[in-house]
N, C-alpha and C positions, 0 to 999 in steps of 0.2 A: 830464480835469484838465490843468493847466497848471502849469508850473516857477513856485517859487517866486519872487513879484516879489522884486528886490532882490539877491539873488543870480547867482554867472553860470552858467550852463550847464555840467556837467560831463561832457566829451566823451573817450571813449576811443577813440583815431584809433590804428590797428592795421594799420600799412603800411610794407612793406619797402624803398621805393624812395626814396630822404631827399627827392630833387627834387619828388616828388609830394606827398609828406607836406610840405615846406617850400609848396608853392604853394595846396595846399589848406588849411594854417593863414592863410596873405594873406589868402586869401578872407576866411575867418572874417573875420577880425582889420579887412575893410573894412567889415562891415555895425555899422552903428553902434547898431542896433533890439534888440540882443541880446550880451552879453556871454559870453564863451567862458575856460572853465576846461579847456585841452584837454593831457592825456598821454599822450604817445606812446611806444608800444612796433611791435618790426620784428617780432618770431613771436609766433607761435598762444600757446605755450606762455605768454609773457610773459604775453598779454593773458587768458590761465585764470586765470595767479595775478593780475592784477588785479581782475577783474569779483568773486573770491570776496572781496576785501577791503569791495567796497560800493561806496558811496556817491558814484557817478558816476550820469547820469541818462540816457546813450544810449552806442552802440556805434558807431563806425564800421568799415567790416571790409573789407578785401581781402580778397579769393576768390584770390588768389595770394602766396603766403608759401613760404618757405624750410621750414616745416617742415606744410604744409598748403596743401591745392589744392581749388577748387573747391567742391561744395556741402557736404561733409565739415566745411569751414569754421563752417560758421554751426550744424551740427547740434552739434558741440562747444561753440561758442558758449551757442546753446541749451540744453543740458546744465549748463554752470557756473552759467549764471545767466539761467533762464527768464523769469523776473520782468522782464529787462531789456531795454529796446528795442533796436531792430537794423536799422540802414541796411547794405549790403550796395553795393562799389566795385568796379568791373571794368571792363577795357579791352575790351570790345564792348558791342558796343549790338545785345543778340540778346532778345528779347523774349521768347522759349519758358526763356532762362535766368530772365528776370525772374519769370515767374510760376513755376518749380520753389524759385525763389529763397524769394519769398512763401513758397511753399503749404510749402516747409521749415520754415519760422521765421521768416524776415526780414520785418520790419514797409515797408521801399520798398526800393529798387535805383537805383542812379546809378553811371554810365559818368564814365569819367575822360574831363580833358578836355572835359565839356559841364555839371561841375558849378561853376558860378557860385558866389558868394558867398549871393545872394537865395536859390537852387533849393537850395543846402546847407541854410538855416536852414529854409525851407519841409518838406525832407524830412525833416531830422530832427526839429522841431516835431511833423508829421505822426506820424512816429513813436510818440512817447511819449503821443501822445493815441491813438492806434489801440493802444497795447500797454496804457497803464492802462482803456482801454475792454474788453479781451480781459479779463484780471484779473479786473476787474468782475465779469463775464458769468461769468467763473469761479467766481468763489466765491457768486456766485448762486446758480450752477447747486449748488455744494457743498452750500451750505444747503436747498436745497430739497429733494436727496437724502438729506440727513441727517434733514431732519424727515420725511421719508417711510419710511424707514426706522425711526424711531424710534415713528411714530404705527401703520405696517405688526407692528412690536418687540410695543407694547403691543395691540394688537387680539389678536392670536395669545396674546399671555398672557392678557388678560382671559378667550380663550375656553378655552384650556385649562384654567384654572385654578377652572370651574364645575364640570366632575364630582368632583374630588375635594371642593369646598364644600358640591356636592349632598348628597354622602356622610353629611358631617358633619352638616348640617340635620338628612339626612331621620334618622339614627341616635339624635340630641339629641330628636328630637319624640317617639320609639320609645320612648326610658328615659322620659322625663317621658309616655307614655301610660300606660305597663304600673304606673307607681309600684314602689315596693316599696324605695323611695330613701329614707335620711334623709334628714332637713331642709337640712344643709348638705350631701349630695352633690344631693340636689333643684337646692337654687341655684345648684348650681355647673356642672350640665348646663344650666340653664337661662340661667345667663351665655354659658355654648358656643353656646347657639341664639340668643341675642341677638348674640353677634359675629359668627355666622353671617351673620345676613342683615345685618348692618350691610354686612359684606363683600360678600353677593349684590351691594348696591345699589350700592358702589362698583368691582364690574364691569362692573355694567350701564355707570353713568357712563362708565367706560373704553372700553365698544365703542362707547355713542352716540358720542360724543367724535371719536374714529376714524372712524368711518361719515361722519361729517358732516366730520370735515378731510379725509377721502380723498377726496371729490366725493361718496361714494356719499348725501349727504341722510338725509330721512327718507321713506322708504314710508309712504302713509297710507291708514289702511282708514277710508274713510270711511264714513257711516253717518249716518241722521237719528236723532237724539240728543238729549236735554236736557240741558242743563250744570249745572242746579241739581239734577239726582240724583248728577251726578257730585263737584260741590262739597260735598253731602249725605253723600258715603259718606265724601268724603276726611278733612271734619272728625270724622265717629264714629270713623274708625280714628285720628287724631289723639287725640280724647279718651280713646280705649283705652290708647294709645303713653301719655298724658302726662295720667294722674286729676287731676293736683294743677294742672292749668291750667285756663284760664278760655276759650271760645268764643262768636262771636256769628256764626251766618249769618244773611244779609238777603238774602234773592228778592226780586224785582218782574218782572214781564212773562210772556213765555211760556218764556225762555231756550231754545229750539227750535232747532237748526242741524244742517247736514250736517259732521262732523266728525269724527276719530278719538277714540272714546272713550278708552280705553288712555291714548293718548298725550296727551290733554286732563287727565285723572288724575293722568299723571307731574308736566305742566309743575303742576299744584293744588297736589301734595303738595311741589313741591319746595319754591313761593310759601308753601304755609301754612307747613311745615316750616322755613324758613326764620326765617318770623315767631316761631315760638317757640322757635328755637336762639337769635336776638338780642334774645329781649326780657326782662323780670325777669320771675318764674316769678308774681307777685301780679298779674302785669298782664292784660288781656286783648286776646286775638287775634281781629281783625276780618275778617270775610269780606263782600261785597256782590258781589249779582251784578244786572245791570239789563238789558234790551235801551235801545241806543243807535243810532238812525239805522238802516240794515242788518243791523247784527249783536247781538255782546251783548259788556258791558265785564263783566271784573269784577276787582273790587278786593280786596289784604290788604293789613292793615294791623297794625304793632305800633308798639309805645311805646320801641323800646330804644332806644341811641345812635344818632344821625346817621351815616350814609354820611361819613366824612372828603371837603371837595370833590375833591380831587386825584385820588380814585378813582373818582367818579363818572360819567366820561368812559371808564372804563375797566371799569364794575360787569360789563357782559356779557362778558366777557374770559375765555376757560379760566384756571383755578388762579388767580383772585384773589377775595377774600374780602373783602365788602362794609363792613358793620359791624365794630365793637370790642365788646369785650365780651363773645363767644360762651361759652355757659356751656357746659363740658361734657358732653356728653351723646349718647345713642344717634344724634345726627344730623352728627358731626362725619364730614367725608368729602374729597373732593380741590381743591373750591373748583369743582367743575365743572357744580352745582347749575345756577345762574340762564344758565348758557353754555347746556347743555342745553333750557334753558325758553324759553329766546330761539329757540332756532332750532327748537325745535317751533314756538311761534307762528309764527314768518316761513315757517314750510312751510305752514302753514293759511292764510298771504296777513295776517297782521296783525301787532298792534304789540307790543312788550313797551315802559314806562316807569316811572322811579321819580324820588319828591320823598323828599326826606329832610332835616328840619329840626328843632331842640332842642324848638321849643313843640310840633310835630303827630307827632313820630314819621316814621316811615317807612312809605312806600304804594309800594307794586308796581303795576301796573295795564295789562292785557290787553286789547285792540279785538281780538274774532274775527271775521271775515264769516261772515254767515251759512250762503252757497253759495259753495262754492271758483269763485276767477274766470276766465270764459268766455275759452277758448283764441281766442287771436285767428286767424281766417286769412289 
């Protein structure tokens, strides 16, 4: 980055010696290319309780002061106000000092007596683009440890937090086996088991999620497979999930490929599931499945609201949520459905797309290959 145009340069020149400090202000004060807001203070001390007020943009610093010598100088510097750039002024020209100088803190080093007016403005220019460039790199590096952290946070709990859910399931399925429950403690364990796995599934969400922002991807057991048995199963359990809705699947071809079934299932259920968390409960949910070209497409389809456009660019995104309208119900989760379903496909080598418009509804739509693609060597 660079000082703002229009304004002058705010210099804190930090030198005990008036003749020095008065020759090196000329300098300044000749280059015409750069404007200079410069105050001066003789000790360490002064120039502490400056740099904590602010709002100066570089440091000039002798390594020789009345109340501070040497490299001592610039680590206190450093200390007040790390944020802030740092030219560093000495009467030798020792080159082993320049670089402990540096590797201290100091963004350049300049010898008195060889620093010009031009070589002033160059170094300390230099300066503050090498110190907002560190910064940068800084809080890069911050952010990316915090979401590592954070994504490392949640994987650890999604996994701990399976035996004690185990618990509850498998206990919930035990009372609703044995009977011997009225009617309303009946429903009442049997809501247990439905929040149950609603929660399983928003674990799961939670370590794919993790797995996949950690580098670690997806492992895939592949397997020659049909995809129309698989799209087969996922609608009957949908129709089980949801009596009061409406389904249509459409085969064509031989739907045959090498492919992870499992995880062919998950990206199904999340697309069907989807489809009928966003669409009115009278409408019906389309499923097609076709060989196209190499592999095999296939399409879901509902009737609810449009994809708003502004999100659309954004639909595969972890935690955001496509459509309006979502009717409550056993499928509401972390938003991390279609993110999950996207990067199963792109581990099988294909595509995830969606159109979504007021007259046709909304269509999801899947290109699998049929044989994962040949490692180049």
């Amino acid at each position: 980055m660079s000082v703002d145009e229009g304004r002058p340069l705010r210099l804190l020149l930090v030198e005990d010696n008036l003749g020095d400090a008065r020759l090196l202000q000329e300098e300044l004060r000749e280059v015409t290319s750069v404007r200079f807001e410069v105050r001066h203070v003789t000790r360490l001390a002064e120039a502490v309780t400056e740099v904590a007020e602010s709002g100066l943009d570089v440091v000039l610093l002798d390594l020789s002061l009345p109340d501070g010598h040497g490299l001592s100088n610039i680590e206190r510097m450093v200390q007040a106000a790390p944020a802030l750039p740092l030219v560093v002024l000495t009467g030798t020209d020792d080159e082993q000092l320049a670089m402990k100088a540096v590797h201290t803190g100091a963004q350049d080093y300049l010898v008195k007596g060889q620093a010009t007016g031009p070589l002033l403005v160059r170094a300390l220019r230099y300066a503050i683009e090498r110190k907002r460039a560190e910064e940068g790199l800084k809080r890069e590096e911050a952010a990316r440890q915090t979401a590592v952290f954070r994504e490392q946070f949640l994987g650890i709990l999604g996994h701990d937090l399976r035996n004690p859910l185990q618990a509850i399931s498998g206990n919930a399925a035990l009372l609703l086996r044995y009977g011997g429950m009225s009617e309303p403690q009946r429903k009442a364990v049997n809501r247990i088991s439905i929040s149950a796995d609603r929660m399983a599934r928003m674990i799961s969400d939670i370590l794919d999620f993790t797995r996949t922002r950690l580098g670690g991807g997806y492992t895939l057991q592949r397997s020659w497979m049909n995809v129309h048995e698989v799209l087969r199963q996922v609608v009957e359990e949908l129709e089980v999930a949801h009596p009061k809705r409406s389904f249509e699947l459409n085969v064509a071809g031989t739907g045959w490929g090498e492919w992870d079934a499992d995880r062919i299932a998950q990206a199904a259920s999340n697309l069907v599931g989807n489809a009928v968390q966003y669409s009115p409960e009278e409408s019906v949910v389309r499923v097609v499945a076709r060989d196209e070209g190499e592999g095999v497409r296939v399409e879901v389809h509902n009737l609810g609201s449009p994809i708003p456009a502004e999100r659309m660019s954004h639909i595969f995104d972890p935690f955001v949520r496509g459509q309006e309208g979502s009717r409550s119900g056993s499928r509401s989760g972390l938003g991390l459905g279609l993110y999950i379903t996207h990067e199963i496909v792109k581990a099988h080598g294909g595509t995830l797309q969606v159109r979504s418009t007021d007259a046709e509804g909304t269509c999801f739509w899947l290109k699998l290959p049929r044989h994962p693609p040949t490692a180049k060597s």
